[in-house]
Phi, psi and omega in degrees: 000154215248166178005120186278002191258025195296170169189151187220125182238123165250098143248053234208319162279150169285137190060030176279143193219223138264121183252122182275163156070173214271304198302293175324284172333296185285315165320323185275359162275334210273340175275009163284320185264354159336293188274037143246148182274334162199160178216141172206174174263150187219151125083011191280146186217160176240153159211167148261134193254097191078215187275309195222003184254134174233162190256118187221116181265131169208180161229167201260146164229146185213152190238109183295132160323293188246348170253351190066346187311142191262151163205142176239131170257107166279144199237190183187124189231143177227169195210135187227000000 
């Protein structure tokens, strides 16, 4: 599990905000992956951003629950 001082800012979802914490984090996962029949990561890189920070670009694939609809989201995670 990744930091507890972890925070994920989403706005990108309907009612998405910033989420702190361990807790913040899974809420902000499990109300993401609601609306898909599946989800997964492609494509993950790690980089470095300075002394203590890291960048990690991937994309998202995703299967709508009820539509089949397909979506690839490229993402961008930082870690301070």
């Amino acid at each position: 599990m990744s930091e507890e001082n972890v925070e994920v800012h989403d706005f990108d979802i309907p009612d998405a905000g910033v989420y702190h914490g361990h807790e913040g984090f899974l809420a902000w996962l499990k109300g993401w992956g609601e609306g898909w029949d599946s989800w997964h990561i492609e494509d993950l890189a790690f980089r470095a951003a300075g002394d203590d920070q890291v960048i990690a670009v991937f994309r998202m694939v995703a299967k709508g629950g009820h539509s089949d609809q397909k979506l690839a989201l490229e993402a961008v995670g930082l870690s301070a």
